[in-house]
C-alpha positions in Angstrom: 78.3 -61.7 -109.6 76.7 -58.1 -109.9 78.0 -55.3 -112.4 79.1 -54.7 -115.6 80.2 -57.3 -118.2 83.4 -55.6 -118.7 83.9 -55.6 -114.3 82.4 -59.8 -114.2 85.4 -60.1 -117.1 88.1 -58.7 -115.4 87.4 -60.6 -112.1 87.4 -63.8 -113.7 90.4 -63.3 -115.6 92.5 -62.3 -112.1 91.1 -65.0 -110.2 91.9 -67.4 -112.8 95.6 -65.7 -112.1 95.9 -65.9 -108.7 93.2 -68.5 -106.9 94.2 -71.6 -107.4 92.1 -74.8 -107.4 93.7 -75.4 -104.1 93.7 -72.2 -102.7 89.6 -72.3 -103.5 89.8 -76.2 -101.6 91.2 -74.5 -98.4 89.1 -71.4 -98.7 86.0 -73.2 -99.4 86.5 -74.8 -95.9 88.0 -71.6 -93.6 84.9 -69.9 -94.8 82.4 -72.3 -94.1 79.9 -70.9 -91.6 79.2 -74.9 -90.5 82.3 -76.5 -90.3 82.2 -80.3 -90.2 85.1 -83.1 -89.6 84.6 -84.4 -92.7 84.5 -81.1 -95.0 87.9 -80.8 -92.8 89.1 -84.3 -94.3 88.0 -83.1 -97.5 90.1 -79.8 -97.5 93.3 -81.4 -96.4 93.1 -84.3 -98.8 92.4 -81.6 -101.9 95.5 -79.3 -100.3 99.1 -79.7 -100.0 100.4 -77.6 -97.2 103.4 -77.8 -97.8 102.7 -76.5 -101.5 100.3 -73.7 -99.9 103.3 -72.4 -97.3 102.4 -71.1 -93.9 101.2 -67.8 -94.9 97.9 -69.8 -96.8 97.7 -72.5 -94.0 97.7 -69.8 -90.8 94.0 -69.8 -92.1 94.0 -73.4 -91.2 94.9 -72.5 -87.5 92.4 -69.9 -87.0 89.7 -72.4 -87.7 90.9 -75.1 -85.3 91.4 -72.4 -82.9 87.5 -71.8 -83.3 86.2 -74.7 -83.5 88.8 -77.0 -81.3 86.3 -80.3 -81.6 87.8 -80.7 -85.1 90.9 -83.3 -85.4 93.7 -82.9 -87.9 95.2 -86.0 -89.4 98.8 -87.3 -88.3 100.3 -84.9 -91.0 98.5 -82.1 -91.0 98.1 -81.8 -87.4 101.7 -80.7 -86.5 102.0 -78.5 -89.8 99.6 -76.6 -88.0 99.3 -76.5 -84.4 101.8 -74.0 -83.7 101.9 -72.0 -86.1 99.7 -69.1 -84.8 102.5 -69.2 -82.2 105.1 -68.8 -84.3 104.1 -65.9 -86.2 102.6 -64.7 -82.4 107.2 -64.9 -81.8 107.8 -64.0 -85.2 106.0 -60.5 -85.2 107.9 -59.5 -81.7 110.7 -57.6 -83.2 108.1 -55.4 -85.7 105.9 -54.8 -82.3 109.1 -53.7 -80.8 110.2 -51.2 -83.4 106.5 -49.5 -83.5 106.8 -49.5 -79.6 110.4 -47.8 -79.9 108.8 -45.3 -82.7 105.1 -44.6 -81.5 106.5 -43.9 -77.8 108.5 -41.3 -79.9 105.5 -39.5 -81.3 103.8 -39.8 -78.3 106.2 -37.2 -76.8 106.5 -35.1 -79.5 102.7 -35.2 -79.7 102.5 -36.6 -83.4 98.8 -38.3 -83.6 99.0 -41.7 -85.3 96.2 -44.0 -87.0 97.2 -47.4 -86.9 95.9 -49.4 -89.3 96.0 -52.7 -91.8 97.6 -55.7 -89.9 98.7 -53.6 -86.5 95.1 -53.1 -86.6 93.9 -56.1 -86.5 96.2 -57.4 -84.2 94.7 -54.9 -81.5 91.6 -56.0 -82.4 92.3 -60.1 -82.7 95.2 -60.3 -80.2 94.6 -63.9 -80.2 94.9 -64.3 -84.2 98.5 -63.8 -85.6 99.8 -63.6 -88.8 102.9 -62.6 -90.9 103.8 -59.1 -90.5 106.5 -57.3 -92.8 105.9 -54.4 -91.0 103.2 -51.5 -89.1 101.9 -48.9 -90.5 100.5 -45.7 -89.7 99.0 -42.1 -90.6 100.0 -39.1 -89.6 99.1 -35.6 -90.7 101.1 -34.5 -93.5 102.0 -31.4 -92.0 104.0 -33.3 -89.3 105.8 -35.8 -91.7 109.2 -33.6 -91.7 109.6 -34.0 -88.0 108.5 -38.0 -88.4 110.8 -38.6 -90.2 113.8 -36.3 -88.4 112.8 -38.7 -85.6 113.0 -41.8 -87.0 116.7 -40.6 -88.0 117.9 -40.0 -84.7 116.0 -43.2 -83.2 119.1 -44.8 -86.0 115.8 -46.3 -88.5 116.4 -46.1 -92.2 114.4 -45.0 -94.6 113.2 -44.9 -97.9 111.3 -41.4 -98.7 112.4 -40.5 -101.9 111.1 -43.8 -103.3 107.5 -43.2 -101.9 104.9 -40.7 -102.8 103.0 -41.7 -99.2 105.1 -42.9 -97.1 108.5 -43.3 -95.2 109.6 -47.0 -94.9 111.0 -47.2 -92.0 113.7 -50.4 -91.2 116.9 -51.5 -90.0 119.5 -52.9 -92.1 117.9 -56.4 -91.5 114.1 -55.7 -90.9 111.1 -53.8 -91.9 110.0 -51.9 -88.7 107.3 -49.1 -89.7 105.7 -47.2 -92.2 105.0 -44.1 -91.5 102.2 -42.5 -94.1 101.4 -39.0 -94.7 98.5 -39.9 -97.1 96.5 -43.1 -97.5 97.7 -44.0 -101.3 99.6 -42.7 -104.2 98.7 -39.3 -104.8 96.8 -39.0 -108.3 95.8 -35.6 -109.8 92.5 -34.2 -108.9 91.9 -37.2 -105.8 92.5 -34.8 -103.1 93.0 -36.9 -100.0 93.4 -35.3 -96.9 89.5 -35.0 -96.5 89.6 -38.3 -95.9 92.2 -38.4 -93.8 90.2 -35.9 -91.9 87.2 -38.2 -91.4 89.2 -41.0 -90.5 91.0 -39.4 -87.8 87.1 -37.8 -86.6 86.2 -41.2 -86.2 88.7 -43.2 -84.7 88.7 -43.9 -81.3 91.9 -43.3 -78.6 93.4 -46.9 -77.9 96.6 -48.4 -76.1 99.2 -51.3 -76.9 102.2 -52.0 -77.0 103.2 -49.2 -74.5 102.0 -46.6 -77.2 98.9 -44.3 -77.7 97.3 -44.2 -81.3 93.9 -43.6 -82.8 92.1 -47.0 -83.6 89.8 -46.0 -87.2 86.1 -47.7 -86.8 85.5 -50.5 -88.5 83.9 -49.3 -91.4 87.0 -47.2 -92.1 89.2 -50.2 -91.7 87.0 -52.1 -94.0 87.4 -49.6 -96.7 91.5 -49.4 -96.3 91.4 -53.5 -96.6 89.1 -53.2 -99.6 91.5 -50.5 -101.5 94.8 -52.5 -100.0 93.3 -55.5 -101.9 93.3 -53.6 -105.0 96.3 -51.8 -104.5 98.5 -55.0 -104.1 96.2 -57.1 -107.2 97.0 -54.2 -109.5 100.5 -53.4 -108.3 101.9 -56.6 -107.9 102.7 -56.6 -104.0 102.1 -58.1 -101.0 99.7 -60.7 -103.1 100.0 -62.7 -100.2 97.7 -60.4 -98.2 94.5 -61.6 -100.0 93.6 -64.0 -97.4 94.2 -61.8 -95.0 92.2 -59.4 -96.6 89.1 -61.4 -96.9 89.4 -62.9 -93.2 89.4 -59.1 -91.9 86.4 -58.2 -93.5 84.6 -61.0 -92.8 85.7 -60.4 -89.1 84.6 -56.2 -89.5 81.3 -57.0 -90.6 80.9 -59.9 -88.2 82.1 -57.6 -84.9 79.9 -54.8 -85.6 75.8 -56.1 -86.3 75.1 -52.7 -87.5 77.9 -52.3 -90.2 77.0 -48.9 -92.1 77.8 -49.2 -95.6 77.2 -45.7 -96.2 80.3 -44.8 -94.7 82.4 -46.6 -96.8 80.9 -45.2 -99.3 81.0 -41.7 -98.1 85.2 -42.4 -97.7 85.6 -43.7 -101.1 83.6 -41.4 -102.7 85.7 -38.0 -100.9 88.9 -39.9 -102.1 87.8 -40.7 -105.4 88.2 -44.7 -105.0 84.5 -45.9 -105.6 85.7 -48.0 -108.3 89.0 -49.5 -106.6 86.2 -50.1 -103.9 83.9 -52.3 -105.4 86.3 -53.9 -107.3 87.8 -55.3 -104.4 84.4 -56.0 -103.1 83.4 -57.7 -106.3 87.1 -60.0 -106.3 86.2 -61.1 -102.6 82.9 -62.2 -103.4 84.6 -64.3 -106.5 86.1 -66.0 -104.0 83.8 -66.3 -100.9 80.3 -65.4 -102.5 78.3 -63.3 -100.5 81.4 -61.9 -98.2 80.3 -58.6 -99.4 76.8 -57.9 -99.0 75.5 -56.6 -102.2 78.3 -54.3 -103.7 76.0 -53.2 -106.4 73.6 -51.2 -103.8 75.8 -50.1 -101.4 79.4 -49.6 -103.3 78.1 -48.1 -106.5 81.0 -47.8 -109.1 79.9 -44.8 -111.0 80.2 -44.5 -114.5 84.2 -45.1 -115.0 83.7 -49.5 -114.9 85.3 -50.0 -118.4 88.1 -47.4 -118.2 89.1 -49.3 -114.8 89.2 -52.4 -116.1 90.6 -51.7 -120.0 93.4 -50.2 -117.4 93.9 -53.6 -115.0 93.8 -55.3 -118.4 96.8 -53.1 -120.2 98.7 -53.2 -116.8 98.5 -57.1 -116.4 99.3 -58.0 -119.8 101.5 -55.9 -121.1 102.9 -53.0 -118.8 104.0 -55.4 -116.0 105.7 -57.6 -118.4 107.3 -55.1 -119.9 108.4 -53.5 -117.1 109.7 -56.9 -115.8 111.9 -57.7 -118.8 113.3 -53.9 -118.7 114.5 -54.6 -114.7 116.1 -57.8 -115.6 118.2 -56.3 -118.6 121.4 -56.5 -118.2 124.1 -54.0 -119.1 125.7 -56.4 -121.0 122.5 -56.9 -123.3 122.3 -53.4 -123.7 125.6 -52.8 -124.5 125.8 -55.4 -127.3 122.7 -55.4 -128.5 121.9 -51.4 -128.0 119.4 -51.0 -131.2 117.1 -53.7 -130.1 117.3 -52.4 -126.6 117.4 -48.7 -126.2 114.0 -48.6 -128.4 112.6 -51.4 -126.0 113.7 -49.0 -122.9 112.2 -46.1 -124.6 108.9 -47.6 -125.1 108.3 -48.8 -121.3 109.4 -44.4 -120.1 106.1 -44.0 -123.1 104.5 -46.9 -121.8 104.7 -45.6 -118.0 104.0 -42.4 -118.5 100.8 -42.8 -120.2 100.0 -45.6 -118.3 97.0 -43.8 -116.3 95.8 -41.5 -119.2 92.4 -43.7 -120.2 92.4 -42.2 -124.0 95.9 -44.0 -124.7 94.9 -47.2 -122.7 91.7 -47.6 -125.1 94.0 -46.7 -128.2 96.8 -49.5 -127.4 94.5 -52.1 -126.3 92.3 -51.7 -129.4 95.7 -51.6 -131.5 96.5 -54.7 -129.9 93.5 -56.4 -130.5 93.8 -55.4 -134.4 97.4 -56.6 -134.0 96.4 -60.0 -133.5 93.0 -59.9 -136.0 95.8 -59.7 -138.2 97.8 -62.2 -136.9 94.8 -64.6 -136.7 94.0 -63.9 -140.3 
């Protein structure tokens, strides 16, 4: 692994958190440019796929569907034959609701930039996978009338609880969200030069009875890239890992002359170099070499250790924090307020310092002091 001590740390300690030995087995095998029957037999006997779920084995299916010569043993086999089929059935309703909403932009003449897993889809039509949902980008100026049109299409939606994006959905299911910027908005990360560039280089493209804007694949590999990191350092959608690194791998695969320097060139204009090669840096953790060099062509800058001392105060102690604050119950409160309220009040200090990098450094190194202490 390239980079700093502090960035070859911090990988190691999140895929010791979230790659198990068995996830590695079946990775080890989907990722194998030589597939063999017996490296097959080897996977399945170190994985439980029933353990794994559907969502880890779909991996399975994509490699049986390229290489068919390989035989799956008497309990594997049906596990996995259909299940690209099922998700194929599965995904119909969110394909319908972006129809129903995209045909609506259409006529209003709202652009859209489809991207992460409705993306792909175009691209792998034969590959399918879980969807919650599609999502888009349109220009911010237009979200107003989006979302007026969503309304009167009957969707729901959650705007007020997203700084991006409108969740679209029905009472039932997750149908479409509909950005008006790429990620969270962060002081002084302006983003709609990127979205600028994106929609410059994305290509006019047609499915599901809709018109959109298709970004090129170097854009795409940038979006998985920050996704990844978004989701590892937010806690959602972990699930989408896998994913992740079979899209890239497919990006760089479909296009011989992969330019680098655009991805850099996007995370640089957003101010994401460092969520960048993180996630480049994580992937290659897991399947070395998936990411060609990230050290020449994703250059973090000089802001490595605040990233990291930042990952490290979220995983260990914000998110637990903040997890034991959502599952309080009023009744704890109420009879126990003078443990409580304090404990409340720390997680509003907690949160809203969480991105200032002169706090994280002081409570981590007050932490480690804390248990010198201890120790001694």
């Amino acid at each position: 692994m390239t980079g700093s001590p502090a960035l070859r740390r911090l990988v190691n300690k999140l895929y010791a958190q979230y790659v198990s030995a068995a996830d590695q087995a079946l990775l080890d095998f989907v990722f194998d440019d030589e597939p063999t029957q017996e490296k097959l037999d080897r996977c399945l006997a170190a994985c439980d796929i029933e353990v794994l779920g559907a969502g880890k084995v779909i991996l399975l299916t994509y490699a049986a569907l390229e290489h068919p010569e390989l035989r799956f043993n008497a309990y594997a086999g049906p596990r996995t034959r259909e299940l690209n089929t099922f998700f194929r059935f599965a995904n119909m309703k969110t394909l319908a609701h972006f129809s129903r909403i995209g045909k609506a932009y259409n006529a209003a003449g709202i652009p859209m930039l489809l991207f992460k897993g409705g993306a792909m889809k175009v691209l792998r039509p034969a590959l399918s996978r879980p969807m919650g949902d599609v999502d888009v980008l349109i220009p911010a100026e237009r979200i107003a009338e989006a979302t007026r049109i969503g309304e009167e299409l009957g969707y729901r939606h959650t705007r007020e609880e997203s700084s991006h994006a409108v969740d679209f959905h029905t009472e039932t299911e997750s149908a479409v969200d509909v950005h008006h910027s790429l990620f969270d908005p962060v002081p002084g990360r302006d983003q709609t030069p990127l979205a600028r560039k994106l929609f410059a280089r994305a290509a006019p493209c047609r499915a599901f009875g809709v018109d959109f804007l298709l970004p090129c694949r170097e854009d795409l590999c940038f979006l998985v890239l920050n996704n990844l990191t978004k989701n590892l350092r937010e806690h959602t959608t972990l699930h989408g890992l896998w994913f992740a690194l079979c899209d890239c791998r497919w990006l760089l695969r479909d296009k011989p002359d992969f330019d680098w320097g655009i991805v850099r060139a996007a995370a640089a204009l957003c101010g994401r170099a460092m969520e960048t090669r993180f996630a480049a840096e994580f992937m290659n953790r897991i399947v070395p070499g998936l990411i060609p060099e990230p050290e020449r062509h994703l250059p973090a800058g000089t802001a490595v250790d605040d990233f990291c001392e930042q990952v490290v105060y979220d995983e260990d102690y914000f998110f637990p924090h903040r997890r034991r604050c959502q599952e309080l119950r009023v009744v704890e409160l109420k009879n126990a307020p003078r443990r409580w309220v304090p404990y409340l009040a720390k997680y509003l200090v907690m949160e809203k310092l969480r991105g200032n990098p002169a706090f994280v450094r002081w409570f981590l190194r007050r932490k480690e002091r804390m248990e010198a202490a201890r120790v001694l």
